[in-house]
C-alpha positions in Angstrom: 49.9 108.0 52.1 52.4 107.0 49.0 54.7 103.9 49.5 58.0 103.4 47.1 58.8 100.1 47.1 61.5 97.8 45.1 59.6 94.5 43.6 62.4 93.6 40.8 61.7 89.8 42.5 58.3 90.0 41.8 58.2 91.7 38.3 60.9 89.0 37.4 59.3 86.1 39.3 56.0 87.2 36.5 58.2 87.1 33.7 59.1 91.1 32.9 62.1 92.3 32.2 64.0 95.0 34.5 63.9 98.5 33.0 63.4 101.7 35.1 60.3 101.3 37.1 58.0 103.9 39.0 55.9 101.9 41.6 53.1 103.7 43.1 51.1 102.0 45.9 48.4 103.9 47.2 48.1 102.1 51.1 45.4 102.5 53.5 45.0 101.3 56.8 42.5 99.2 57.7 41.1 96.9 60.6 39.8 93.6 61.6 37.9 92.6 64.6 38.7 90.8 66.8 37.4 87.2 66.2 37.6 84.1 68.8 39.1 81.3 67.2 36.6 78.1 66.8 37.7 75.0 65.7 35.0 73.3 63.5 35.9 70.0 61.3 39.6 70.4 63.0 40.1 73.6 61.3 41.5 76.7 63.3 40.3 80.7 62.4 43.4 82.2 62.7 42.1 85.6 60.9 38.7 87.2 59.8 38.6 90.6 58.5 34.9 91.8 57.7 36.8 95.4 56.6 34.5 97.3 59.2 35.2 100.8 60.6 37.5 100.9 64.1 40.1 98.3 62.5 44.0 98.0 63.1 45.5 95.9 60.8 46.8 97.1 57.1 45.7 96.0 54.3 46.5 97.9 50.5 45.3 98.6 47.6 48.5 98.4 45.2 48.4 100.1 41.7 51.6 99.8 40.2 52.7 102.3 36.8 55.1 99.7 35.5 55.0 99.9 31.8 52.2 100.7 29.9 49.3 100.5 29.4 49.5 102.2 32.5 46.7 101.2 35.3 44.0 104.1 36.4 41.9 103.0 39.9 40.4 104.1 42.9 40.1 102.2 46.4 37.5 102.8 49.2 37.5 100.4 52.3 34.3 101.8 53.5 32.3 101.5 51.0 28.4 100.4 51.9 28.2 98.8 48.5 30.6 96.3 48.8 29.5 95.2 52.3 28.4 91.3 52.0 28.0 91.3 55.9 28.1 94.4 58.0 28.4 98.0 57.2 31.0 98.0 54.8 33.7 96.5 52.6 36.6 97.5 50.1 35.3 98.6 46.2 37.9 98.6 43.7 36.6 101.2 40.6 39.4 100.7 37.6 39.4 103.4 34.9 42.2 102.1 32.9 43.7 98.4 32.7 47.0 97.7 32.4 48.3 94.6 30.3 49.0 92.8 33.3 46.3 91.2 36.3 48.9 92.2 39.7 49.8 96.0 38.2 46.0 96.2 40.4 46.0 94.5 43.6 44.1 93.6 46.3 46.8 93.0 49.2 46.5 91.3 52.7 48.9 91.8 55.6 51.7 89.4 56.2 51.0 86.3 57.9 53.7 83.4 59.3 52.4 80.2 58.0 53.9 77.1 58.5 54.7 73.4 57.3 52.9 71.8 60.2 49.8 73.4 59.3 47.3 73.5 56.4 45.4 76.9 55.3 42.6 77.8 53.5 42.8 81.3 52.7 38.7 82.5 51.0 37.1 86.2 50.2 34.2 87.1 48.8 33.7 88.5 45.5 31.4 90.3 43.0 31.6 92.6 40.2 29.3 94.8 37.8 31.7 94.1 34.8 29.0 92.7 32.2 29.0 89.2 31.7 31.3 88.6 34.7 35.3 88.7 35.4 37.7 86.2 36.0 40.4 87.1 38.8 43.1 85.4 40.4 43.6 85.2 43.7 47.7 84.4 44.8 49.6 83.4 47.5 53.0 85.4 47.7 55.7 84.8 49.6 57.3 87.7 51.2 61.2 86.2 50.6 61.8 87.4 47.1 57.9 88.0 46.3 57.7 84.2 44.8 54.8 82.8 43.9 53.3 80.3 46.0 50.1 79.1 44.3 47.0 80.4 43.7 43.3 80.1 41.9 41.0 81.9 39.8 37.1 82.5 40.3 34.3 83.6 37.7 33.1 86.8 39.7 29.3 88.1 38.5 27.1 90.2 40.0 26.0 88.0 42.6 28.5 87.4 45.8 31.3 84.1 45.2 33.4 83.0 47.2 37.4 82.7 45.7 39.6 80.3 48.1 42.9 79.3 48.2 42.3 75.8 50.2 44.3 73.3 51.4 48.3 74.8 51.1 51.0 73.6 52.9 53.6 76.3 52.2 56.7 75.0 51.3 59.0 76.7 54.2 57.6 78.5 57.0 57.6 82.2 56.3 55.5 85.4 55.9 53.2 85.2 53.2 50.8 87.2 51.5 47.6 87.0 49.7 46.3 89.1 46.4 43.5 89.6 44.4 44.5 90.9 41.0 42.3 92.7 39.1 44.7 95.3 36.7 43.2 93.7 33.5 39.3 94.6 34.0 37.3 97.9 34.2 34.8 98.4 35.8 34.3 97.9 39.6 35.3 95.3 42.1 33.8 94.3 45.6 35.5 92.4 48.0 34.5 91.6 51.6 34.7 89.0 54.1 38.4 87.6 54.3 38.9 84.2 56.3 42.5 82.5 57.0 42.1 79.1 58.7 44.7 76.4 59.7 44.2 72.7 60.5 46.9 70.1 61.3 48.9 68.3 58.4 47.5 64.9 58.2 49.4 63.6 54.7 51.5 60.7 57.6 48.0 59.8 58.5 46.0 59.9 55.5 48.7 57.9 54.1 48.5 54.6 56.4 45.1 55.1 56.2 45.1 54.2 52.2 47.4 51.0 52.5 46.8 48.0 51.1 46.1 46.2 54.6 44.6 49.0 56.2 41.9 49.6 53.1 41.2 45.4 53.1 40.7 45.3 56.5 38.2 48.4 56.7 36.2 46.6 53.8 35.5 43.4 55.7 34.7 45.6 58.6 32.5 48.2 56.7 31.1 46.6 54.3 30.1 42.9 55.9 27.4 41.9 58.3 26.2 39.0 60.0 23.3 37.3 58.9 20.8 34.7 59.6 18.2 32.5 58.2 15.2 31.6 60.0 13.7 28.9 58.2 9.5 29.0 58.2 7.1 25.9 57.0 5.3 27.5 54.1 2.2 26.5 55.2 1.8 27.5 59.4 4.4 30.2 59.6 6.3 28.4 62.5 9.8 27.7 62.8 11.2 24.5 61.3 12.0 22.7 64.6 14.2 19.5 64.5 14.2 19.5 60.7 17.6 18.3 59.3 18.9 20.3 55.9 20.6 17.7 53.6 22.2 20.0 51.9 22.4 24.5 52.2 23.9 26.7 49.6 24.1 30.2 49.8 25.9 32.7 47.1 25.9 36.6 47.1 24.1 37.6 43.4 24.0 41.5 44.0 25.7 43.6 46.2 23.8 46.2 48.1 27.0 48.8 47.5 26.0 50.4 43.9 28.4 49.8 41.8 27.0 51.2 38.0 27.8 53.2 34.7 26.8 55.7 32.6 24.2 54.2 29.9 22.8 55.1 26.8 21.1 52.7 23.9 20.9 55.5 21.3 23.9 55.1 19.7 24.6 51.5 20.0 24.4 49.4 16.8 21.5 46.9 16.8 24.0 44.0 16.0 25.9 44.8 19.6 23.1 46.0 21.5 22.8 42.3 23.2 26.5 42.3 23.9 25.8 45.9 25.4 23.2 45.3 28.2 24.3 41.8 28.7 28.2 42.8 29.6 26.4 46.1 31.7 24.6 43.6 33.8 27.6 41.3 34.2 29.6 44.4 35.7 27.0 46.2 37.2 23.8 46.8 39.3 23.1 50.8 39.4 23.1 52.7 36.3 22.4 56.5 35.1 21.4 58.3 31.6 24.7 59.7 30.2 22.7 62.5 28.2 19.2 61.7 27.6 17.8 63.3 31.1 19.2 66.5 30.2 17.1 69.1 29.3 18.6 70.1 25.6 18.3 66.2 25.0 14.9 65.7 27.1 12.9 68.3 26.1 14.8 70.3 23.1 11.6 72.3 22.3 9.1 73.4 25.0 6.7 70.6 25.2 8.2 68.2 23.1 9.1 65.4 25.7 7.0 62.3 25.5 9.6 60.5 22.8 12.4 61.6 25.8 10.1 60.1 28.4 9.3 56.9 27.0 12.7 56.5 25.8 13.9 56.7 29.1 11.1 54.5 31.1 11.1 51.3 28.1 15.2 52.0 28.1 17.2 52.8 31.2 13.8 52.4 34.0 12.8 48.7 32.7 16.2 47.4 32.4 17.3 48.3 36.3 13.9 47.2 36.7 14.2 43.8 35.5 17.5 43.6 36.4 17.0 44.2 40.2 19.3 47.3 40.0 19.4 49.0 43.5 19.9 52.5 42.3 19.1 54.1 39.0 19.9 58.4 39.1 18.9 61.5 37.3 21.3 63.1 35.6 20.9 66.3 36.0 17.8 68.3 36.6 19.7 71.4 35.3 23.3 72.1 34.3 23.8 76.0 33.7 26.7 75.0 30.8 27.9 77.7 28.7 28.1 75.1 25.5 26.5 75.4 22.7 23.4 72.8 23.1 23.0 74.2 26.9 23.1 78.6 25.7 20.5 78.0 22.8 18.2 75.9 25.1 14.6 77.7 24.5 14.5 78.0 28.5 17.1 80.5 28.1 15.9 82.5 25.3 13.0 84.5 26.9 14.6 86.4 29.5 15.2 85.5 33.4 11.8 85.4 34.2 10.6 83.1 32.0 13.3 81.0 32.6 12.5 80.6 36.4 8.8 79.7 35.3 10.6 77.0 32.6 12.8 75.3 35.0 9.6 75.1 38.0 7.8 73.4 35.1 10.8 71.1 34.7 11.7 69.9 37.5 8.0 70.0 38.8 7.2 67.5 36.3 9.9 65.6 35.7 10.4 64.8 39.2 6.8 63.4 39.5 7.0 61.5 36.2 9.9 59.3 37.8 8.9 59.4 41.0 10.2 56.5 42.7 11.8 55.3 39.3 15.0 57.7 39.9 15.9 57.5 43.6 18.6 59.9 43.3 18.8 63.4 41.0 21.9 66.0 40.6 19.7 68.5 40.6 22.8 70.8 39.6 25.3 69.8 37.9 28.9 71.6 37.8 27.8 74.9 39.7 31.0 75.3 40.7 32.0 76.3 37.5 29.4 76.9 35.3 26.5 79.9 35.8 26.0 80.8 32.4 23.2 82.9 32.0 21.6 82.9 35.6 25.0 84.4 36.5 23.7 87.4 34.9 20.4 87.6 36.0 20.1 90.2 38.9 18.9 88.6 41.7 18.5 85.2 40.8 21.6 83.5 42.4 21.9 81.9 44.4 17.6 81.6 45.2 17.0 79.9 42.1 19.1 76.8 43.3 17.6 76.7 46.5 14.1 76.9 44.7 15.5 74.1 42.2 16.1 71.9 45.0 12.6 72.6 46.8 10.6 71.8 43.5 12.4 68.9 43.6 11.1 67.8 46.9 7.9 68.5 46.4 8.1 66.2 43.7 8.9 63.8 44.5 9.7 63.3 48.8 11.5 60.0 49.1 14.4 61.3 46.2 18.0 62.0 47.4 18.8 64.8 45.6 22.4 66.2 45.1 24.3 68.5 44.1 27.2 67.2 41.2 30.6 68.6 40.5 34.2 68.2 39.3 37.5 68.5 41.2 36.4 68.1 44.7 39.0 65.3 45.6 40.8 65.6 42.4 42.1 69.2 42.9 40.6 71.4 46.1 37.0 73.3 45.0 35.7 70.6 47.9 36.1 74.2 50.0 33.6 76.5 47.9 30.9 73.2 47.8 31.6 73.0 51.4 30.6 76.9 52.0 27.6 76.6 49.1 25.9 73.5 51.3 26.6 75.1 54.5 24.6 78.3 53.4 21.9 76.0 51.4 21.3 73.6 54.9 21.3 77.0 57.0 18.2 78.0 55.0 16.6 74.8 55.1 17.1 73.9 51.6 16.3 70.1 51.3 20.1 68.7 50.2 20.8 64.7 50.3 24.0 64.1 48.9 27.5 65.0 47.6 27.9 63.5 43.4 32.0 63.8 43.4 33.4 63.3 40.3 36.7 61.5 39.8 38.7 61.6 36.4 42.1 61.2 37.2 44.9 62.1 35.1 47.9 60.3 35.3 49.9 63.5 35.3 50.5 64.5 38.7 48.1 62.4 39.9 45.8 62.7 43.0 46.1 59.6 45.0 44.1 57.8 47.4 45.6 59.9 50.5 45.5 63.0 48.2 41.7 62.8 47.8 40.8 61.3 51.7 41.2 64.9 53.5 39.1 66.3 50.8 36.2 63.6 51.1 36.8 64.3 54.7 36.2 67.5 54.7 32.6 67.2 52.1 31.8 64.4 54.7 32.0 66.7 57.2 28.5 67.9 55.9 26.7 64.6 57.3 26.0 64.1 53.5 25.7 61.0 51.5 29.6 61.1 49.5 29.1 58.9 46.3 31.6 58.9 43.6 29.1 59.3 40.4 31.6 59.7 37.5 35.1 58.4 37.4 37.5 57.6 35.3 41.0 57.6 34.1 42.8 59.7 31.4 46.3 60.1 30.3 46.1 64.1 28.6 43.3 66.5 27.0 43.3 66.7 23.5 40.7 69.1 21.8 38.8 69.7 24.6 38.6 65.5 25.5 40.5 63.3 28.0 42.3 61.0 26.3 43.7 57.4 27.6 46.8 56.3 25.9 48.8 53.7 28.5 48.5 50.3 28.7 45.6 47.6 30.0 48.1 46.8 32.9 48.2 50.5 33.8 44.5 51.0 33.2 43.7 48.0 35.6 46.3 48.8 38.0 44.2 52.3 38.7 40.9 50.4 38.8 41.7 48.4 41.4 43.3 51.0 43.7 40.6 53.7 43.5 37.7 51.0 43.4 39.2 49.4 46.2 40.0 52.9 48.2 36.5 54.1 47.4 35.1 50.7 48.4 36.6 51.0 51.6 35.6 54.8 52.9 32.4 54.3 55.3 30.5 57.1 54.1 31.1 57.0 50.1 27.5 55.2 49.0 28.0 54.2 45.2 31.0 54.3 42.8 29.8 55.0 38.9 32.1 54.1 36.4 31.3 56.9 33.1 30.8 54.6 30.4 32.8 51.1 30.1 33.2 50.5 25.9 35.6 52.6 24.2 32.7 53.3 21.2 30.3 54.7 23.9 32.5 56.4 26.1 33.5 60.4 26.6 37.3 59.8 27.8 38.5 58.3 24.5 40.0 54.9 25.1 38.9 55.1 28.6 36.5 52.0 28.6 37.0 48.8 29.8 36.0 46.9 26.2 37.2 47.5 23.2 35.3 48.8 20.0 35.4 45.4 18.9 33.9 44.2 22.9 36.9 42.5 23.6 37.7 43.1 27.3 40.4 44.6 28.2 42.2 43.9 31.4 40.5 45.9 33.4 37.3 44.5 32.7 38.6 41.0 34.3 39.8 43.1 37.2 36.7 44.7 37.9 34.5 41.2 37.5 37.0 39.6 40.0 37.1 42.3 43.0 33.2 42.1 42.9 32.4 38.7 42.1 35.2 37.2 43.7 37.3 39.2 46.1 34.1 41.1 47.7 31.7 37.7 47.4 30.3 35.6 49.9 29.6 31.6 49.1 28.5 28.7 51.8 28.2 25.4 50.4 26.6 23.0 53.8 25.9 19.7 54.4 23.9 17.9 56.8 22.2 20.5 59.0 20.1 20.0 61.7 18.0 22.9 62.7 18.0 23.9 66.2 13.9 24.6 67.8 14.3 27.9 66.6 14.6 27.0 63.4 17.6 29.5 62.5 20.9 28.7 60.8 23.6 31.0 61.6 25.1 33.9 62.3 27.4 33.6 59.3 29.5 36.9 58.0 28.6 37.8 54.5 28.8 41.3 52.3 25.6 43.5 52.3 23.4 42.3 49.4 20.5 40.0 47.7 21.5 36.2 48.0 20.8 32.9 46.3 20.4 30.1 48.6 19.6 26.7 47.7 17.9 24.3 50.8 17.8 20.4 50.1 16.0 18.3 52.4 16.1 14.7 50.9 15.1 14.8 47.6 13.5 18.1 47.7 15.1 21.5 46.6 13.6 24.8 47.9 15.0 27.9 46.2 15.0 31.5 46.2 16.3 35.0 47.6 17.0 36.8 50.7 18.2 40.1 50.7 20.4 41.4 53.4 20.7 45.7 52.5 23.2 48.0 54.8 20.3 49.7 55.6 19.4 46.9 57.9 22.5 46.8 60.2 25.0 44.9 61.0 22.7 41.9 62.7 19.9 40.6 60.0 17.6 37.4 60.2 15.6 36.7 56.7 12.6 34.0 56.8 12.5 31.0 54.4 9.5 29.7 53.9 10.1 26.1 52.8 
């Protein structure tokens, strides 16, 4: 049936001018069935349409002949073909584009949100337009047709998911929500619409990120209570009735990772001392900025040995001999559309080959660091980047299931991850949520979550911004570690750029090192780079080109080595018949400690890792 409708809001809310309009909407009823509500990770189904026969509840296809180009398309909402689950879903064909993406549309029923809630609004999407499609996906309020907010997904031939997550709307009201697709040609499949609601947390999630309440979670998170149990060297039994002139005990390393992106490449011989000596000052976990990429690692097929050993006299030997607790690999694979990454030979010989190539890779990479890396993004940046799989019939998402299986085969004891941008920083947390849930349903052998944190300083995503996000990707029962972070000020040629002050700079240092610091399940922080000449946001380290520190440098060196240390200096001790000294409370971590008796000093470490709980006893032998 034909629907005339007046949307001069609309048209004028997109930036047209009113002339005389025709709009034609071509609307067809459709159903949804009926779906119990569940409530999993304190989110609410509120509506699921699968767009199967028997349904009650309209939905439209809109074309609208306003202006032209004038849009040419047909709808079906029971069309086999575009069925992700069940027998059927809704196939878009367009003809003829228009000029603009809504004179096609996509169009849900009406739905009263409100303030007190917020929804996640997701459908899945897929195309045969070569090379892919980009479409939007909108939230409309019905009141004058205003634009609420809205997103826009990469579509391929292969199903993805396009969400609207985590909006509050500003009033409570009927909205609406679109795909708009008047700009392509070709043919459009949709199924598989969900609308959840969970409870507006922004008053909690707020106290949770003050000043006190961060503190006190660190000394309650982060701290244990150890002992000593001090053993004669010689018969292994407890040092009964022994008196300890003098005990000394200092945290050297923290357990918590706290690293940096690394490279030696490009540093100049007469600062490469000042280099690894200022990285072990700051840090104790590091990862390869480039050189573990495949372009870099292997840039023709075979070629790898300079790569290798590179990487095991370089980046290996130095967290080696510098006791690092984590070193990472970084990254497997990253399907990037730049230039270095889409004239890779892997991607030359078609998809096939390039399934066999990437086995090959990760099979033997994998075991060539095995137990060297502990941790690899196997992926990196899926979210947003599929070039050249993405158009490989078939292939996705298999081949990242397969990626992450090679892996483990490799190499058993490695955490492997997946790594991405604007999880906690803006809200694609919700399609990583859906791609692990579908990845663990299949048994696919996932470890952890790499989140990476650049933060602008325009409209910036605070503390209680990002902790219903890392919420929700802890919600997975995945290790959360925040792998690249940094701070930037505006993009200029394609790079962040940092242009305020040191104060500024160290003011965001301490709060999001604290905040991150103080969240149970986030496992390391990695800074991206910490001297402005070897660093990717320009400005953005915490040295100068000249390795003068800047003031977040002194920041940094006193929340760790100060703030967040642990220091006993005893005298006179005698031992009990058990020969134990303590419980004393102390961060997770390797210690120096220092025993006198008389004249005698007996030195050495004792580690005390999170891993071992929050009770630990470590023998010294003296």
């Amino acid at each position: 049936m034909l629907h005339f409708f007046d949307h001069f809001n609309y048209r004028r809310i997109m930036g047209w001018p009113w002339k005389s309009l025709v709009f034609l909407a071509i609307s067809v009823a459709v159903t949804f069935a009926a779906f119990s509500a569940e409530s999993q990770a304190q989110q609410t189904v509120v509506y699921s349409m699968g767009f199967e026969p028997g349904n009650s509840s309209t939905w439209s296809v809109l074309v609208r002949d306003w202006g032209c180009p004038c849009p040419a398309a047909t709808f079906n909402f029971r069309a086999t073909s575009a069925a992700r689950t069940g027998r059927s879903g809704v196939l878009i064909n367009i003809t003829s584009p228009s000029k603009i993406d809504w004179h096609v549309q996509l169009q849900s029923p009406l739905f009263n949100l409100s303030t007190t809630q917020i929804y996640t609004a997701c459908v899945w999407v897929r195309t045969n337009i070569a090379n892919g499609a980009n479409i939007p996906m909108n939230l409309i309020a019905r009141s004058g047709y205003e634009w609420a907010t809205g997103t826009t997904i990469r579509a391929t031939a292969d199903w993805r998911q396009v969400c609207i997550p985590y909006t509050t709307p500003a009033s409570s009201a009927e909205y609406y929500y679109t795909l708009d697709v008047g700009l392509l040609t070709g043919s459009i499949f949709a199924d598989d619409f969900t609308l959840v609601a969970q409870r507006n947390t922004a008053e909690d999630d707020a106290v949770y990120c003050n000043s006190t309440n961060v503190a006190a979670r660190i000394n309650t998170i982060r701290k244990g209570n150890f002992s000593l149990l001090f053993l004669n060297r010689t018969t292994g039994m407890a040092m009964n009735g022994i008196r300890l002139t003098s005990l000394k005990l200092r945290l050297a390393m923290h357990d918590f990772p706290f690293g940096s992106a690394m490279e030696w490449s490009n540093v100049a011989k007469s600062r490469l001392s000042w280099y690894l000596d200022t990285a072990k000052k700051h840090f104790n976990a590091l990862v390869p900025e480039w050189s573990f990429e495949w372009p870099s690692y292997e840039p023709t097929r075979g070629q790898y040995n300079s790569s290798y050993n590179y990487l095991i006299s370089k980046h290996i030997d130095f967290a080696y001999v510098n006791d690092f607790v984590l070193s990472r690999g970084h990254t497997l694979e990253w399907l990037a559309s730049y230039p270095e990454f889409a004239q890779h030979w892997s991607r030359q010989s078609g998809c096939d080959n390039y399934r066999t190539y990437l086995q090959e890779r990760i099979t033997r990479d994998v075991s060539a660091f095995r137990g060297r890396f502990q941790q690899y993004d196997v992926f990196s940046e899926i979210l947003h980047e599929l070039h050249f799989v993405g158009n490989c019939s078939g292939m996705w998402p298999g081949i990242l299931y397969d990626g992450f299986r090679w892996a483990a085969a490799a190499d058993p004891t490695a955490q492997l991850c997946l790594n991405d941008y604007d999880l906690i920083t803006s809200d694609d947390w919700y399609q990583m949520v859906q791609l692990v849930k579908d990845m663990k349903a299949v048994g696919v052998p996932i470890h952890c979550i790499a989140v990476q944190a650049y933060v602008s300083t325009q409209d910036r995503p605070t503390p209680a911004y990002m902790k219903p996000r890392l919420d929700a990707l802890a919600a997975l029962n995945l290790s959360i570690l925040i792998t690249e972070y940094n701070f930037f000020s505006y993009w200029d040629g394609g790079k962040p750029v940092w242009n305020g002050t040191e104060a500024e700079q160290a003011k965001l240092h301490e709060e999001y090192v604290r905040f991150w610091f103080s969240v149970p399940y986030i496992k390391a922080i990695i800074l991206w780079g910490f001297w402005d000449t070897n660093i990717w946001v320009q400005n953005g380290g915490i040295y100068y080109p000249n390795t003068t520190a800047k003031a977040s440098a002194k920041t940094l060196s006193t929340l760790w080595g100060t703030t967040w240390n642990t220091t006993f200096n005893v005298s006179n001790i005698g031992l009990p018949a058990t020969g134990m000294f303590g419980p004393y409370i102390g961060f997770y971590g390797k210690y120096y400690y220092e025993a006198t008796i008389g004249s005698k000093v007996y030195s050495g470490y004792v580690r005390f890792p999170a891993s071992g709980g929050a009770r630990q006893t470590a023998k010294v032998p003296l």
